[in-house]
C-alpha positions in Angstrom: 60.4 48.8 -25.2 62.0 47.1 -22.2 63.5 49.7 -19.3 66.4 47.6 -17.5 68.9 47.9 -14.9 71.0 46.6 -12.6 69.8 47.4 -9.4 69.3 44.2 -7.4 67.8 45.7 -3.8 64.9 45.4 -2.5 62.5 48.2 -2.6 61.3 49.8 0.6 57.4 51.2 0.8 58.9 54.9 1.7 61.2 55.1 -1.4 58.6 54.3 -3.4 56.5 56.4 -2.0 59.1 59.7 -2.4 59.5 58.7 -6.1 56.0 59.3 -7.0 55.9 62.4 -4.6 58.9 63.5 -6.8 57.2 62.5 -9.9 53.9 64.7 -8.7 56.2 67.4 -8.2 58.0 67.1 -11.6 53.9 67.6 -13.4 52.7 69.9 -11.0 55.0 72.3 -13.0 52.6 71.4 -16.4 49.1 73.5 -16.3 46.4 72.9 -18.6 47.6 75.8 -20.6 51.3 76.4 -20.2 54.4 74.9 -18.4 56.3 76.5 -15.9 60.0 76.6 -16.5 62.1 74.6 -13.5 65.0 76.0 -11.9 66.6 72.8 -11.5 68.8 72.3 -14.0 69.5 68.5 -13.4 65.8 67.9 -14.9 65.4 70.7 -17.0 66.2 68.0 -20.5 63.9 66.3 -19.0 61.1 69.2 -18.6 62.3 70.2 -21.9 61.9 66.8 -23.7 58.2 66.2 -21.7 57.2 69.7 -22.9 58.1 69.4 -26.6 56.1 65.4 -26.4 52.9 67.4 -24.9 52.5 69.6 -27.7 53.4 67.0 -30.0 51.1 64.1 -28.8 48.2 64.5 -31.0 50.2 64.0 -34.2 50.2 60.4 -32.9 46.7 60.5 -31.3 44.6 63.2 -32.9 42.2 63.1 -29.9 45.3 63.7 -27.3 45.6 67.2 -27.7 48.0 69.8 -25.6 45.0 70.9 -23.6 43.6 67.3 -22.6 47.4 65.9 -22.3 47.9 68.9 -19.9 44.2 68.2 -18.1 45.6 64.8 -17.5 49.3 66.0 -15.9 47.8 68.0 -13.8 45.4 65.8 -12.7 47.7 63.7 -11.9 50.2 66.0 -10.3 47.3 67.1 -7.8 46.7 63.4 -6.7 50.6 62.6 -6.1 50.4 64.4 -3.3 51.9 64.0 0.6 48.4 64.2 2.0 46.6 61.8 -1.0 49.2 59.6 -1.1 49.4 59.0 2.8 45.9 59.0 3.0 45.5 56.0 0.2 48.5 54.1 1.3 47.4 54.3 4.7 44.0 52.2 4.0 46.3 49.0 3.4 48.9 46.9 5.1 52.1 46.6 2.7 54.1 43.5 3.5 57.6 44.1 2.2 57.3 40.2 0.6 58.3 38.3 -2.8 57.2 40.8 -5.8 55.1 39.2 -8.4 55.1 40.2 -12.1 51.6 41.8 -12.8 50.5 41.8 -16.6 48.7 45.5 -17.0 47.3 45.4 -20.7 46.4 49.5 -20.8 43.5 50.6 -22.4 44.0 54.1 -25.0 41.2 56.5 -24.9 42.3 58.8 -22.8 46.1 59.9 -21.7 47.3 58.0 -19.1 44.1 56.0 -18.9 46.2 53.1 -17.1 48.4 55.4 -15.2 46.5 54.1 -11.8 47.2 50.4 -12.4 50.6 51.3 -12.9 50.5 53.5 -9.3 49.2 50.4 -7.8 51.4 47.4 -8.8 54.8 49.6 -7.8 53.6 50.8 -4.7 52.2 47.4 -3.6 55.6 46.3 -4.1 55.3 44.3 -7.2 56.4 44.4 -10.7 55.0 46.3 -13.6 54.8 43.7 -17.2 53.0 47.2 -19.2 51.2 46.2 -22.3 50.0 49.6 -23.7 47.7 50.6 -26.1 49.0 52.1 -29.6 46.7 55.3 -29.0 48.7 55.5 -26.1 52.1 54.5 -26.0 54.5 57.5 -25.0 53.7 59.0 -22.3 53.8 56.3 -19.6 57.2 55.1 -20.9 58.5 58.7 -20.2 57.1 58.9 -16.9 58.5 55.7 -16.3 61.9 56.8 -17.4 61.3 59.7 -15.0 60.6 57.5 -12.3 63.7 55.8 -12.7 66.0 58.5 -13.0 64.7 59.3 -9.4 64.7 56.1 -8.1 66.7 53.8 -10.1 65.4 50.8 -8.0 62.5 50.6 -9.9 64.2 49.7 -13.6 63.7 46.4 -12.0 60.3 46.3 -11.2 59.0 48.0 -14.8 59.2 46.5 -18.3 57.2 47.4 -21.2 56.4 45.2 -24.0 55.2 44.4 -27.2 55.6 40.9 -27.7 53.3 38.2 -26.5 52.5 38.2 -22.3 54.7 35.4 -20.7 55.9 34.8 -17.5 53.8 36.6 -15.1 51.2 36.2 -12.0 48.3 38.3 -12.2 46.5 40.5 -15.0 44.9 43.6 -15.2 43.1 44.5 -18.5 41.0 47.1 -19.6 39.4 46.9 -23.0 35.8 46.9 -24.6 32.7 44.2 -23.8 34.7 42.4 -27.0 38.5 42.7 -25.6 36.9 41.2 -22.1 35.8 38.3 -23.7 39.2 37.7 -25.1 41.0 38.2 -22.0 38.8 36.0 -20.4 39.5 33.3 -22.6 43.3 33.6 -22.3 44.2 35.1 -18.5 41.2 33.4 -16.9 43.6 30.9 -15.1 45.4 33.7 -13.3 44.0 36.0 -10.7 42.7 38.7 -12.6 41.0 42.0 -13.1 39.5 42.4 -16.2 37.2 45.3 -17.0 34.8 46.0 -19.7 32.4 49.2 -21.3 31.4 51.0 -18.7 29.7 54.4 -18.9 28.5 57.3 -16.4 25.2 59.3 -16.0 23.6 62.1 -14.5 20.5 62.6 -12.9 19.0 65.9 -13.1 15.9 67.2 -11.1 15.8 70.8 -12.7 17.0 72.9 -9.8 21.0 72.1 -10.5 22.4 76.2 -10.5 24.1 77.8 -13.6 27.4 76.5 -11.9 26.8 73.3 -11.4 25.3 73.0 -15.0 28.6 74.3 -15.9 30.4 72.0 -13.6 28.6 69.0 -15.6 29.5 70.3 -19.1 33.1 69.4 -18.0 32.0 65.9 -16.8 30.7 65.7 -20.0 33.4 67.0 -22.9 37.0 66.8 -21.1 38.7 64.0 -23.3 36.0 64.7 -25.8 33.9 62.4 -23.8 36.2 59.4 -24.7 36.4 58.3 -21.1 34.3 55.7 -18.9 34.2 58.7 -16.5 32.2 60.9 -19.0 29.3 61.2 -18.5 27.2 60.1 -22.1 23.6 60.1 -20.1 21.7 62.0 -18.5 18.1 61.2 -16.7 15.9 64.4 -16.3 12.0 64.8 -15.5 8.9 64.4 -17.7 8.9 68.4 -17.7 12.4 69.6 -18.1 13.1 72.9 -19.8 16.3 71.6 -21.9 17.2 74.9 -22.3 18.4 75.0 -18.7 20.7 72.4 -19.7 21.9 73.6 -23.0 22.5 77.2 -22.2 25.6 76.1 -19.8 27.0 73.8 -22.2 28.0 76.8 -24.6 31.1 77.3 -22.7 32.6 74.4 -24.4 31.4 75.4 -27.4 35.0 75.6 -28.9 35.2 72.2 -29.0 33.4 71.9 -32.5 36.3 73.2 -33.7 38.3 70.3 -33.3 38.3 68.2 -36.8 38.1 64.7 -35.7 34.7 65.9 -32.9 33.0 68.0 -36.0 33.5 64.6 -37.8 31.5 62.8 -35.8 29.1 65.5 -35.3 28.2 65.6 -38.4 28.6 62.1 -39.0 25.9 61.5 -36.1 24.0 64.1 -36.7 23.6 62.9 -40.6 22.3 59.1 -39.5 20.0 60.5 -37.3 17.9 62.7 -39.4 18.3 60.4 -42.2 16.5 57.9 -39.8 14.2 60.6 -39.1 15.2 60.1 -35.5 13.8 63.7 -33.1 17.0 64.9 -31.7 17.9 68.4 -29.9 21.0 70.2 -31.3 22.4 73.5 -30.0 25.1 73.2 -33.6 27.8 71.4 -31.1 26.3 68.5 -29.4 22.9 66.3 -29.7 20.6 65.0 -27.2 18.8 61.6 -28.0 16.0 60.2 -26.3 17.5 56.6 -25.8 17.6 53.8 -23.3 21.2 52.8 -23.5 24.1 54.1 -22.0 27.4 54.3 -24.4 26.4 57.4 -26.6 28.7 58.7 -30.0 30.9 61.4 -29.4 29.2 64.3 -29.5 25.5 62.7 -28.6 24.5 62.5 -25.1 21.5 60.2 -24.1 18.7 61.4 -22.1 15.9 59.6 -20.8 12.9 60.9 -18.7 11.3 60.2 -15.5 8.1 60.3 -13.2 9.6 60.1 -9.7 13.5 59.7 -9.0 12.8 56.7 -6.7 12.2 54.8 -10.3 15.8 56.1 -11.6 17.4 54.7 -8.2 16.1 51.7 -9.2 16.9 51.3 -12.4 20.5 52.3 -11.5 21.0 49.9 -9.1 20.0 47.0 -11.7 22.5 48.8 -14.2 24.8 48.8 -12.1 27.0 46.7 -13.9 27.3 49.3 -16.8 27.8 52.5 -14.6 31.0 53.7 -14.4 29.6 57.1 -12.1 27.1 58.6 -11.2 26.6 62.7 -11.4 23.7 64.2 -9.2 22.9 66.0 -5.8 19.5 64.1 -5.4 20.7 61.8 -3.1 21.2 58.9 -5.8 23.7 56.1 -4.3 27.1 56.5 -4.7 26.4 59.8 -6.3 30.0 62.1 -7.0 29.5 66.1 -7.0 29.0 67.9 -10.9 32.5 68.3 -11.9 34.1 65.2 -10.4 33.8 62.7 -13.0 37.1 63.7 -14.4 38.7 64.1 -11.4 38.9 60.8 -9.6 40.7 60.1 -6.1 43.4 57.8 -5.5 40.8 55.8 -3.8 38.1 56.2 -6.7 38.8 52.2 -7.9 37.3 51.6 -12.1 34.2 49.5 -11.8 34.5 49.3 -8.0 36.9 47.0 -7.7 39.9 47.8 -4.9 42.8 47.0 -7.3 45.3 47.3 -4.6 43.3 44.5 -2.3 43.2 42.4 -5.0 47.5 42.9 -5.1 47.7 42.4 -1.7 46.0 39.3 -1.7 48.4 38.1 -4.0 51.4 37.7 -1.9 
């Protein structure tokens, strides 16, 4: 679905910069729960149109529903701001140079999974060649438009596409450990990004408050737990009390009554006991003692320790797989209880600075 135009200037780092601040405005207006009618009337089809597609999303996605399509507006809308914006920007040096064509295949798990990509191929100065996931393959194009409407510079630097990748520079793809071997195969020539499964932990010494349990139960079930950012394990001490964990989680306990997560619990919770496998179940979620990281939806992985110097250890030879890490124990790297789903501008997937890597391009 190619977005064209005819605009042949040059864009300049401060107009793209106001776009997005204009773009951040236009979704600050979307809460979690309800959207706030504009007052100006030159958007308001647009607001309209964005509204009606938010409520509607999960026909196409049953996992993308109003509540975690909001989550992820908002979100977004609190990092397009003045102060964030300037303060990422201001980490790089932009040459105004040649823009190169930068191949973005976009993974689907969560809404707007590859929305930062997109942020940091436009605002480097380059152009956008958007290969989206079918799980996820409305929104961006929207926002796009949006972006356009404000600034209609940029209907030269964004094209969306289904057909085959041609004529590009660069790639940045985001798929599973299967996907990476793939895009290795075909895009190893060019300078690439290409990410794989990642997951993210906790690590719990017993004496996290109420809140911060609480805090954690979002890090755990926003997006149903479908993102890299989730966290799917959790390391605790030979003598936990689970109960201090469980009780907290209860205030997502409405999420059991979403048909496609009771699927799975049920599913799960079926090939477990029929494997006469021990598991802990509060009727909404499962913990399983396991080693690995990438836990079903609706199972979180636990795994016990002596001492916490052991799990700093083993973290740092995982480090590969980890995605985040959850935890006030002074673990490295560690991101407060109710983070994981709220990333900075300058919180980079797998660690890698994707707008260095698009600077060094040119």
């Amino acid at each position: 679905m190619p977005i064209k135009g005819n605009t042949k200037n040059t864009m300049q780092l401060p107009e793209r910069i106001n776009a997005f601040l204009a773009l951040g405005s236009f979704l600050s207006r979307f809460s979690q729960s309800e959207a706030q009618q504009s007052e100006d009337f030159q958007v308001e089809d647009t607001f309209e149109k964005l509204n009606t597609l938010v409520g509607t999303l999960h026909h196409h996605n049953g996992w993308f529903t109003e509540e975690n399509v909001r989550f992820s507006l908002k979100s977004w809308a609190d990092a397009l701001t003045t102060e964030n914006l300037t303060n990422w920007i201001t980490n790089y040096t932009i040459e105004e140079t040649k823009p190169k064509t930068i191949a973005i295949i976009m993974a689907g798990n969560i809404p707007l999974v590859g929305f930062h990509d997109f942020l940091c191929v436009l605002m480097s100065g380059n152009k956008a060649l958007v290969k989206l996931s079918s799980n996820d393959k409305l929104l961006l194009p929207f926002l796009a438009n949006y972006l356009i409407k404000i600034e209609p510079k940029f209907s030269e630097y964004i094209l969306f596409t289904e057909e085959k990748l041609t004529d590009f520079d660069a790639v940045i793809a985001t798929g599973s450990n299967n996907t990476a071997r793939y895009f290795n195969y075909y895009f190893g020539k060019y300078p690439n990004i290409i990410r794989k499964n990642r997951n993210s932990v906790a690590v719990l010494n017993g004496k996290e408050t109420d809140e911060e349990m609480k805090l954690l139960a979002d890090d755990i079930f926003t997006y149903f737990g479908l993102g890299c950012r989730n966290v799917s394990k959790i390391y605790v001490p030979e003598d936990y009390n689970f109960q201090h964990f469980f009780n907290p989680m209860f205030s997502w306990k409405q999420i059991i009554n979403n048909n496609k997560y009771i699927n799975n619990y049920d599913y799960n919770k079926a090939v477990y006991l029929m494997s006469n496998i021990n598991l802990l179940d509060n009727e909404f979620m499962l913990l399983k003692e396991d080693e690995g990281f990438s836990s079903p939806i609706s199972v979180v992985f636990y795994e016990k320790y002596k001492d916490i110097s052991e799990i700093k250890e083993k973290l740092r030879a995982e480090n590969d797989n980890i995605q985040c890490t959850v935890s006030n124990t002074g673990i490295a790297d560690e991101i407060s209880f109710g983070k994981a789903q709220k990333p900075s501008l300058s919180d980079y997937a797998d660690g890698i600075d994707t707008m260095q890597f698009l600077l060094k391009l040119s």
